[in-house]
LUMBADREN-436341 format. One line per 8 residues: number of its first residue (from 1); their letters; for each residue x, y, z of C-alpha. Coordinates in Angstrom, 2 decimals, m for minus. Last residue first. Example, Ala and Ser with C-alpha at 12.3 -4.5 7.8 and 13.67 -1.06 7.14 Angstrom:
! residues 2
2 = sa = 13.67:m1.06:7.14 | 12.30:m4.50:7.80
//
This chain:
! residues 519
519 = xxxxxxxx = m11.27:23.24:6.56 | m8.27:22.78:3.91 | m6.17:21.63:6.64 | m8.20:19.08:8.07 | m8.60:17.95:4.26 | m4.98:18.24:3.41 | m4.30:16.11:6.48 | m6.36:13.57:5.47
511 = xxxxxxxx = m5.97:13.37:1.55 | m2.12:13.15:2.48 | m2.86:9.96:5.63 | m4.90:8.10:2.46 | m1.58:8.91:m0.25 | 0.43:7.66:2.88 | m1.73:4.57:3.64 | m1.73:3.89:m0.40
503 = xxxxxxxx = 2.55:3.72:m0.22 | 2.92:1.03:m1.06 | m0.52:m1.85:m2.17 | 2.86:m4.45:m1.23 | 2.84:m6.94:m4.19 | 4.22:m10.54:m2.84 | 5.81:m11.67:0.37 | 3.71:m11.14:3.53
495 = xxxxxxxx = 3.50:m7.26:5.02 | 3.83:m7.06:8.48 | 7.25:m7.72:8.60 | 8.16:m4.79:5.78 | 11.76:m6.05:4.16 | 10.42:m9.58:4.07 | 10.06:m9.59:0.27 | 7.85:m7.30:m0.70
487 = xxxxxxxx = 6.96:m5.85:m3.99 | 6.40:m2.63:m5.64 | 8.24:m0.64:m3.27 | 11.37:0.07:m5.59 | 8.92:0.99:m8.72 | 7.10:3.90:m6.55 | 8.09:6.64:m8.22 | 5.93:9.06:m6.87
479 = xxxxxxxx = 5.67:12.49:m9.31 | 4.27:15.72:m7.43 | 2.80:18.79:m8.65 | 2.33:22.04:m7.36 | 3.20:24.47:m10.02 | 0.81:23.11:m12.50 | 2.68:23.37:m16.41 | 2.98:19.53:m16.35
471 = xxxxxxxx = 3.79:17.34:m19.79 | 7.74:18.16:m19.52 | 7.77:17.61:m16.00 | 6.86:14.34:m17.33 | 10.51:13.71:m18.97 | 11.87:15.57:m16.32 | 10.74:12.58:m13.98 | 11.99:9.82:m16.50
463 = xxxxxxxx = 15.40:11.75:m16.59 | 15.55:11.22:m12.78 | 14.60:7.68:m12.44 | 17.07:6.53:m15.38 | 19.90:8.65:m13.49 | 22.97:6.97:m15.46 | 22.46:5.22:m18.99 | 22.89:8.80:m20.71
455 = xxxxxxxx = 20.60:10.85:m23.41 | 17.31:10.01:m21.46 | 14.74:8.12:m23.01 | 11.42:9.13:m23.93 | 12.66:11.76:m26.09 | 11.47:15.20:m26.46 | 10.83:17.34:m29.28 | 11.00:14.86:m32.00
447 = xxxxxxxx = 13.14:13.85:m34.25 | 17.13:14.13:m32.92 | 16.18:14.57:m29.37 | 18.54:16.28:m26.95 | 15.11:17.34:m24.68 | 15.61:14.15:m22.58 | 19.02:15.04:m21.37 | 18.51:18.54:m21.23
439 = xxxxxxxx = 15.46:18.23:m18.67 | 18.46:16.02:m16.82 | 20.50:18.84:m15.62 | 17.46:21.01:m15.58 | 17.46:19.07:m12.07 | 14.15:17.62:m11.02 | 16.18:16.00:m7.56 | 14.80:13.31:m5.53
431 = xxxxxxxx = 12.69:13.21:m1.91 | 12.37:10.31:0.01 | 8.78:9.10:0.94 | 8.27:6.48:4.05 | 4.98:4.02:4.28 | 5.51:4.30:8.37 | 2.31:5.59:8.14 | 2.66:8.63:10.48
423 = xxxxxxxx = 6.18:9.62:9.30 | 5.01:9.00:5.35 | 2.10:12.01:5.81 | 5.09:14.54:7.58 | 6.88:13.67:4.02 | 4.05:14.08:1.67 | 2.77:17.23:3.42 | 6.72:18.98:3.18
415 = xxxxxxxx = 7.05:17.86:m0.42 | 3.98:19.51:m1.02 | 5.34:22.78:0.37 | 8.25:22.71:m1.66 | 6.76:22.55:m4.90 | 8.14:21.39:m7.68 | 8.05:17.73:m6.69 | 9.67:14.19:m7.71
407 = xxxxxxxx = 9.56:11.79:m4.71 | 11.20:8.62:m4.64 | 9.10:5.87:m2.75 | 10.91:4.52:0.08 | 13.05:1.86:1.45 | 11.79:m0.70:m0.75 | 15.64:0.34:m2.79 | 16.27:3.36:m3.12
399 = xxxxxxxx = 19.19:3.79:m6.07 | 18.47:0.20:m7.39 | 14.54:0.60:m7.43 | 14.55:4.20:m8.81 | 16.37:3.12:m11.93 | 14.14:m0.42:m12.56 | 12.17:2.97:m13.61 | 8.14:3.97:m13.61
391 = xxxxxxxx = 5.60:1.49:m11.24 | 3.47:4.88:m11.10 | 2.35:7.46:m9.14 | 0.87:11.00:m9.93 | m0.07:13.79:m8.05 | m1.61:17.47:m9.33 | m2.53:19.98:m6.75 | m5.20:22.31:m6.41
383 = xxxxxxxx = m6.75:21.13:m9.84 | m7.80:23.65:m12.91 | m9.54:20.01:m14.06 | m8.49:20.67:m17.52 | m4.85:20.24:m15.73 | m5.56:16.44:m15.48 | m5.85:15.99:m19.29 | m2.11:16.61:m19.29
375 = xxxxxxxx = m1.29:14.51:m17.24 | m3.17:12.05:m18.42 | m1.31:12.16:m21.73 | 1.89:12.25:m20.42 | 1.23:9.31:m18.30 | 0.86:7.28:m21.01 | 4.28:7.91:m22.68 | 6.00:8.04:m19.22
367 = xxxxxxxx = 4.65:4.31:m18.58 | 6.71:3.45:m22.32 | 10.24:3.70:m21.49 | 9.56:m0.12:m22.45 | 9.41:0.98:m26.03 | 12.62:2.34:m26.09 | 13.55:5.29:m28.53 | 10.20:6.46:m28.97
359 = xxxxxxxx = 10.92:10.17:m30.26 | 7.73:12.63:m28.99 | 6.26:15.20:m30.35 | 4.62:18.11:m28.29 | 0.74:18.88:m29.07 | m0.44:18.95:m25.52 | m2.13:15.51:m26.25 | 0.82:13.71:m27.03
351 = xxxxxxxx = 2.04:12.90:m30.43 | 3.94:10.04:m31.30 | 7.88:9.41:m32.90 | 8.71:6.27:m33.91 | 12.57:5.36:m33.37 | 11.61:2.01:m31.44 | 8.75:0.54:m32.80 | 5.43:0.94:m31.53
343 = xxxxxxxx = 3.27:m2.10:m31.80 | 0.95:m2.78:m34.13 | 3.01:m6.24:m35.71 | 3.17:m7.15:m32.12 | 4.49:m6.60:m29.08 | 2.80:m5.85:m25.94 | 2.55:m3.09:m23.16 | m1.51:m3.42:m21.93
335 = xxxxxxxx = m3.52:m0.96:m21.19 | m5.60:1.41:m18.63 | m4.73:5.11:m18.35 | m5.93:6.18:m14.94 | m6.86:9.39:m13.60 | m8.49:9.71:m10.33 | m10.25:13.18:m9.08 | m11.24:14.66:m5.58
327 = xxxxxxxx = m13.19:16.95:m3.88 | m12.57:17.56:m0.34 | m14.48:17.56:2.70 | m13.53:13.87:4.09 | m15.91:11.06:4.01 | m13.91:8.14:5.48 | m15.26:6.01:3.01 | m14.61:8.27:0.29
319 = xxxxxxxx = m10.85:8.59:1.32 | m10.67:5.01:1.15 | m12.27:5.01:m1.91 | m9.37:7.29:m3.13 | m6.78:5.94:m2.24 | m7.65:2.74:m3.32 | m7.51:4.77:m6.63 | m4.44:6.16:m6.50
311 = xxxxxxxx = m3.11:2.52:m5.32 | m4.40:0.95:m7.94 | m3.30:3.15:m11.06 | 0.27:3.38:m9.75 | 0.89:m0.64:m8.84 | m0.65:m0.47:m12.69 | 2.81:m2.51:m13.37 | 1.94:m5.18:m11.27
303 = xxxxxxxx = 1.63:m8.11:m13.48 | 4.61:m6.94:m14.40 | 5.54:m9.60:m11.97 | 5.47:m12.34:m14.61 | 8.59:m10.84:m15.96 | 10.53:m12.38:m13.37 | 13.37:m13.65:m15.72 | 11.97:m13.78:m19.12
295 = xxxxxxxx = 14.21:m10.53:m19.92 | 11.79:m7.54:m21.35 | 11.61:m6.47:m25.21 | 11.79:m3.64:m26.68 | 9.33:m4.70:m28.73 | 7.06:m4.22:m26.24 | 8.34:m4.26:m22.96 | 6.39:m7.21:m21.36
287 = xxxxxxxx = 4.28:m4.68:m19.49 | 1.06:m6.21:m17.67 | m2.21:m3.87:m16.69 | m0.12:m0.97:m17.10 | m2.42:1.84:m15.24 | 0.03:4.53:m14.36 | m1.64:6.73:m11.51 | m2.90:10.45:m11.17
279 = xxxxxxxx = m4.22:11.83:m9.02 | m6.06:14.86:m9.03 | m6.93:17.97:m5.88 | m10.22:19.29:m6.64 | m11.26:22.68:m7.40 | m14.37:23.47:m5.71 | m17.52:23.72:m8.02 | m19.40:20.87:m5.86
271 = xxxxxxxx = m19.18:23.54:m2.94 | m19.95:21.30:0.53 | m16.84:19.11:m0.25 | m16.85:15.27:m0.73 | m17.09:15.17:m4.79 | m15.33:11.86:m5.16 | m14.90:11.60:m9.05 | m13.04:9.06:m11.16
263 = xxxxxxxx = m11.96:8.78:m14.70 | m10.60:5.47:m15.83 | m9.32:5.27:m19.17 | m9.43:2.37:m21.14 | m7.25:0.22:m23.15 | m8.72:m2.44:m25.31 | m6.96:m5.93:m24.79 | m5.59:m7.09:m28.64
255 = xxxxxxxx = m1.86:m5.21:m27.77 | 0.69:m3.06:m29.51 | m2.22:m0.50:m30.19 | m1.90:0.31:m26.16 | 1.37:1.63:m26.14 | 0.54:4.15:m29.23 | m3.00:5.08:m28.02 | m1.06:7.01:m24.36
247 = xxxxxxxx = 1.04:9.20:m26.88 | m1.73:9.95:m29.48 | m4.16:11.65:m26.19 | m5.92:12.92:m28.99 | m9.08:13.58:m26.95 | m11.40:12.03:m29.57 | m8.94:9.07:m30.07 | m9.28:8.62:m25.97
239 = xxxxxxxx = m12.91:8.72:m26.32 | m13.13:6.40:m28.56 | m10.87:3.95:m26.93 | m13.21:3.99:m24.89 | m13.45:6.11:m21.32 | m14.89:4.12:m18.20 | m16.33:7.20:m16.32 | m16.90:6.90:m12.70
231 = xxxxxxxx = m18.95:9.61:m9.86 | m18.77:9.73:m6.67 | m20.64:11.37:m3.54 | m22.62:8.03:m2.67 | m19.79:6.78:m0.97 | m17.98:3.50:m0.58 | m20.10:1.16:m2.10 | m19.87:3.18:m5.64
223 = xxxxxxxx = m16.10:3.22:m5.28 | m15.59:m0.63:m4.70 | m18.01:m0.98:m7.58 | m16.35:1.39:m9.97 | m12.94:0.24:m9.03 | m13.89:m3.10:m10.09 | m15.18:m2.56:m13.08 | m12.26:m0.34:m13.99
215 = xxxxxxxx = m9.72:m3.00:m13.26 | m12.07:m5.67:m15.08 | m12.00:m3.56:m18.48 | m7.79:m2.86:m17.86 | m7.49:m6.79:m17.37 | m6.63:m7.84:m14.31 | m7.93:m11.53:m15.09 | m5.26:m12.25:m17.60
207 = xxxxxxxx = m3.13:m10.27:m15.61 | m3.07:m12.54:m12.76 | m4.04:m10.37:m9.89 | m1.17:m9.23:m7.16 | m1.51:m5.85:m8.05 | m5.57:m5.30:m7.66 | m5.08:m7.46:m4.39 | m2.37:m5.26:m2.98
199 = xxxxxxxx = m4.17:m2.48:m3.81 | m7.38:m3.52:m2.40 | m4.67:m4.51:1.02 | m3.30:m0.98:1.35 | m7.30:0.11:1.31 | m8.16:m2.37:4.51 | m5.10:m1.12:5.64 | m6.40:2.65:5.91
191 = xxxxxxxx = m9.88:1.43:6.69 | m8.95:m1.02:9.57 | m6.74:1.94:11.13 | m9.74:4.29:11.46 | m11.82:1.18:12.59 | m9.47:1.40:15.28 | m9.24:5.29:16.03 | m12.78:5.11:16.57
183 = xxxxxxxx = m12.75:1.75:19.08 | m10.51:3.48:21.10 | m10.15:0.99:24.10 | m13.19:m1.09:25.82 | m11.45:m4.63:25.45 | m9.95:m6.68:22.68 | m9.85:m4.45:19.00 | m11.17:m6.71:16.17
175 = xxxxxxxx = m9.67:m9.13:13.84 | m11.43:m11.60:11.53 | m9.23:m14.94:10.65 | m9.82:m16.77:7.48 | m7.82:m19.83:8.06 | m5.09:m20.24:4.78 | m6.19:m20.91:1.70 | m6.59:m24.72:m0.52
167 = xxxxxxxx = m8.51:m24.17:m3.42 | m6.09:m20.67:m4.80 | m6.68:m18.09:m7.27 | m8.32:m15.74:m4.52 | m5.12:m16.66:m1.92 | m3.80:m13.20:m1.69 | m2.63:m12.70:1.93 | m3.44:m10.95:4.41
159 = xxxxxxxx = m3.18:m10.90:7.97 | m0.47:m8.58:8.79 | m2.13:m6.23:7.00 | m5.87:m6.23:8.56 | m3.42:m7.16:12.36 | m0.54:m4.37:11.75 | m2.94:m1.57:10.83 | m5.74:m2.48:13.53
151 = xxxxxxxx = m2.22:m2.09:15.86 | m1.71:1.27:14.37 | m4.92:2.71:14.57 | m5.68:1.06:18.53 | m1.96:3.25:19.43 | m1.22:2.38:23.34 | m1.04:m1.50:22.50 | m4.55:m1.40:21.23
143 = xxxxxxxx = m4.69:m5.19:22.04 | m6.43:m7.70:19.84 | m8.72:m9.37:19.73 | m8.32:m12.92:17.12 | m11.23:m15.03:15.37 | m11.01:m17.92:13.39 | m8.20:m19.89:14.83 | m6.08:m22.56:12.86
135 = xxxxxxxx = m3.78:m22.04:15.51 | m1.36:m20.85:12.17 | m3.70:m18.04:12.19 | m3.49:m16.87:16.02 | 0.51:m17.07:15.42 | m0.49:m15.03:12.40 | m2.24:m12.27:14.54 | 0.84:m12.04:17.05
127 = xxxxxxxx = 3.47:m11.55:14.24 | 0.62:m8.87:12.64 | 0.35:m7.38:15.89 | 4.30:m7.08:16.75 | 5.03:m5.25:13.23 | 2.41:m2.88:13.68 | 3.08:m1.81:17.23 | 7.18:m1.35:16.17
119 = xxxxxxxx = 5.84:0.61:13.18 | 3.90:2.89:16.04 | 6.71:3.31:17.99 | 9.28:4.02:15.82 | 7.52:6.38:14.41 | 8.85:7.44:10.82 | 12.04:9.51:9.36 | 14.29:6.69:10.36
111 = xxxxxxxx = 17.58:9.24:10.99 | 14.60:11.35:12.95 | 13.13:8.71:14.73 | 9.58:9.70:16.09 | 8.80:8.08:18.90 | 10.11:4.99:21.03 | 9.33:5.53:24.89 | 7.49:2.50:25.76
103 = xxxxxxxx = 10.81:0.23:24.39 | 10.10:m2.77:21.88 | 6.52:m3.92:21.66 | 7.26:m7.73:21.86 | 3.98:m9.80:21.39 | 2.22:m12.06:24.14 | m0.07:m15.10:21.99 | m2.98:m16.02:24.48
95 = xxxxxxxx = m4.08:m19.64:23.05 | m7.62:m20.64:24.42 | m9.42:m17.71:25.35 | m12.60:m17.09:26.74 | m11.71:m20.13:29.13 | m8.46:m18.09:30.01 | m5.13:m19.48:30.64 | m5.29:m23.06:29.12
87 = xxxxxxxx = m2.53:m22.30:26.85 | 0.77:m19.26:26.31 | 2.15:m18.23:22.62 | 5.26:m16.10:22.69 | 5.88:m13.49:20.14 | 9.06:m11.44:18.77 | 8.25:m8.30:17.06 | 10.30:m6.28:19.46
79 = xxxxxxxx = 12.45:m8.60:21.68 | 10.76:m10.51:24.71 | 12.05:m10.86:27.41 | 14.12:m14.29:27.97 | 12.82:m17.68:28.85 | 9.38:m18.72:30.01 | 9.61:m18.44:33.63 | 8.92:m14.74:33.77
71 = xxxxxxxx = 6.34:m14.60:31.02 | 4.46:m17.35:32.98 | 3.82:m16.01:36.23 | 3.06:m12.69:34.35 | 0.31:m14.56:32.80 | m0.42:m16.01:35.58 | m1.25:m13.15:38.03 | m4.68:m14.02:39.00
63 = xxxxxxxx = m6.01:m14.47:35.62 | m8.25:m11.66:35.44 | m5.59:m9.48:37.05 | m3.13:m10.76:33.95 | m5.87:m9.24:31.63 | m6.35:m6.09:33.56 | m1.88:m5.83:32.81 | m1.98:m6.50:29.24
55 = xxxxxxxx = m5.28:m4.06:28.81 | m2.60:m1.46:29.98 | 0.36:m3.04:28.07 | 2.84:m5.20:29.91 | 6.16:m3.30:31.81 | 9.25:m5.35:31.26 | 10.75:m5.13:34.53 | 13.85:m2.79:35.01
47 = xxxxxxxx = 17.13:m3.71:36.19 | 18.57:m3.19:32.44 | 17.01:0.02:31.72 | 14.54:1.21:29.68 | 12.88:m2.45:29.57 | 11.14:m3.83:26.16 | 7.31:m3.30:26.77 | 4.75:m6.42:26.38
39 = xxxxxxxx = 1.60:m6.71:24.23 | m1.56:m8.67:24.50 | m2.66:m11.08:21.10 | m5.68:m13.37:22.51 | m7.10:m15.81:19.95 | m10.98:m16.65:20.02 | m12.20:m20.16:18.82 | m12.92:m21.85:21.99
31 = xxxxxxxx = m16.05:m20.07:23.60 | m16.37:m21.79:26.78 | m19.65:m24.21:27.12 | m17.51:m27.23:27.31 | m15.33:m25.88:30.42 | m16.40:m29.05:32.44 | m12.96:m29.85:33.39 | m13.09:m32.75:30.81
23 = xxxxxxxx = m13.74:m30.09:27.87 | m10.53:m28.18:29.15 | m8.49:m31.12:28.76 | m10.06:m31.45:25.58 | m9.07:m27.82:24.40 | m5.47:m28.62:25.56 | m5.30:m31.91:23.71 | m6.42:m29.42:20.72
15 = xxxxxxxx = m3.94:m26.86:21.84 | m0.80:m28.54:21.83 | m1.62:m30.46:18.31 | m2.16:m26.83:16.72 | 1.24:m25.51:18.57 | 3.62:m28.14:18.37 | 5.37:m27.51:15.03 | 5.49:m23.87:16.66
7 = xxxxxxx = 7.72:m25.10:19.09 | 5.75:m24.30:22.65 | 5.24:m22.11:24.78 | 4.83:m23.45:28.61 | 1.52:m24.26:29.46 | m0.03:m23.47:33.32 | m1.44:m25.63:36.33
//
């Protein structure tokens, strides 16, 4: 006897008369709340047979050839990402979901600039996991599909969602690799997602309980359980005044939250005195504009305008967890962007902590003002390399898109790291100019010496990078603008809609490499 797939309207009712048919065959004792997810090739040619995975195939042998049985009758092959749920196969197994892997072959696509192969592993996983999910399931293994890193990837992401806020949440379903595969390169791929998903959690928080204070707090914990080679500092507004970081105070004097800024240490290299490698990230716990003033219209997702802050720093417990031989430092300015009778108004002019004046022609120009600040407290450090991110320009969203994260670099050969880092992940970089073209544009300033907005309405993104090239004397340095991969919509399949933790796998895959390298 065998099940034919089912509508998914059908699926939970399918497999509890399933499950008792099961019971009445005196399969009682069987464990039923396991998931299956096995993986299927696409053909490379037309009169081939799609080929399943290696733990597809042993898995088939255990059931005497049904599950191929069943694939064949069952309709068409299976397209990449696509899934097809199968009963009653296995008593260790209730519901066996089979996931399309695309072709064997796929690698590296140079007009993609990522891995076919492994995105088309992630994307099938995380389809097959929330089939397991909607079973109402609490426990899914999966297969390594050729690539145990990338399908841990697809099933910790594909799985999440942000529910915190919520009584009613989805099952709870815990993931882990089916068979006796590579269960190193596995956890490997639960740790990079595992730190996608912090950021996606620190992002997705209401702001009125992702406050700058709670931010930090929670950093500090997550960092402290990850390593016992780091160090946190929760800087006062104090301490800010004391450093004169003027340009970073005048944002956060608009609102009745206290800034802070977040200083952390992961100190993972043998010599304690080894210059580090800092990141930097902009830590807007909610940005309304200021008095500058943003549209109602989806303003609540500035909610997510420290996207920078939190995924530099779930970077950076993830790279503490993994315990790599490098020392390394997270800045993060931590405030809110409000109006009020404190706020700055547009034609001030502040002082940043390098001395140069600045003219605040638009108040919502105002990550760059923080940001300047931190950047330049992050050459005290006498840093390898200097890397910020932040949330930064609607500009960089309309000319990219959530195709990539612009980056900004004076350095070749950091471009080059970034960009090999963003094949692996899938989490893709694109590189954009630093023209003195548009240093002129933000140094035409009638009051100050720079101006926080550039002289023309075109290239937003690119005058806001030579605005902080303005604040960096470092010659490897690196701006992320990562504004256009804030949020998902269903651009990324295994990524569910809301705040998308991009691109913390490729800042985690960077700290790698440079490690290895570094050794």
């Amino acid at each position: 006897m065998f099940w034919l797939p089912l509508p998914a309207a059908g699926l939970v009712a399918a497999r509890r008369v399933r499950v008792r048919r099961l019971w009445g065959r005196g399969l009682a004792t069987a464990d039923m709340t396991k998931g299956l997810v096995l993986g299927i090739y696409a053909k490379d040619k037309e009169e081939d047979v799609p080929q399943l995975t290696s733990a597809g195939e042993s898995f088939n042998k255990q059931v005497a050839g049904k599950l191929r049985e069943m694939l064949n009758i069952s309709g068409p092959p299976l397209k990449a990402g696509k899934t097809r749920t199968f009963y009653g196969l296995h008593k260790d197994f209730p519901s066996v979901v089979v996931v399309g892997l695309g072709k064997r072959s796929a690698g590296v696509d140079n007009l993609e600039n990522w891995h076919e192969g492994k995105e088309n592993i992630r994307a099938a996983v995380a389809a097959g996991c929330r089939q397991v999910q909607d079973l109402e399931l609490p426990a899914v293994e999966v297969d390594p599909c050729g690539d145990a890193q990338a399908a841990a990837e697809g099933a910790v992401l594909g799985l999440y969602e942000y529910d915190d806020l919520k009584q009613k949440k989805k099952m709870a379903v815990s993931a882990k690799l089916y068979g006796s595969g590579d269960e190193e390169a596995w956890q490997k791929g639960v740790l990079f997602a595992s730190g996608q998903n912090l950021a996606r959690q620190l992002m997705e928080s209401p702001a009125n309980e992702m406050t700058p204070t709670r931010f930090a707090d929670i950093i500090q914990k997550q960092l402290r359980s990850a390593s016992d080679k780091t160090e946190v500092h929760i800087r006062p507004k104090s301490w800010i005044e004391e450093q004169e970081m003027g340009s970073f105070l005048s944002v956060a004097k608009g609102s009745d939250e206290p800034p802070v800024f977040l200083e952390i240490h992961y100190t993972g290299s043998s010599n304690a005195s080894e210059a580090p490698l800092v990141f930097v990230g902009k830590g807007i716990t909610f940005d309304s504009g200021g008095i500058s003033i943003k549209p109602s219209a989806n303003m609540d997702l500035m909610r997510a305008d420290m996207g920078g802050a939190a995924t530099i720093c779930s970077a950076i417990v993830s790279a503490a967890k993994l315990s790599l031989p490098i020392n390394i430092i997270g800045l993060a300015p931590l405030c809110e962007n409000m109006p009020s009778g404190k706020a700055n108004k547009p034609g001030d002019v502040v002082r940043a902590k390098n001395g140069k004046t600045i003219q605040v022609d638009n108040t919502d120009a105002e990550g760059r003002l923080i940001l300047a600040d931190a950047l330049c407290y992050a050459h005290t450090f006498n840093p390898k390399v200097i890397i910020n991110a932040a949330t930064l320009t609607g500009a960089m969203d309309i000319a990219l898109g959530s195709g990539a994260t612009g980056v900004f670099t004076n350095c070749d050969g950091l471009w080059k790291q970034l960009f090999e880092a963003s094949i692996e992940t899938g989490d893709r970089v694109w590189r954009m100019p630093l023209f003195e073209h548009y240093t002129r544009q933000v140094l035409d300033c009638q009051l100050a010496d720079v101006n926080n907005l550039g002289k023309y309405r075109s290239a937003g993104a690119c005058t806001a990078a030579a605005f902080l090239k303005e604040f960096v004397t470092h010659s490897k340095w690196a701006h992320l603008d990562i504004a256009g991969v804030m949020t998902n919509k269903d651009e990324v399949p295994y990524l569910r809609k809301g705040m998308s933790g991009r691109p913390t796998r490729t800042l985690i895959e960077f700290l790698l490499r440079f490690s290895q390298n570094s050794a």
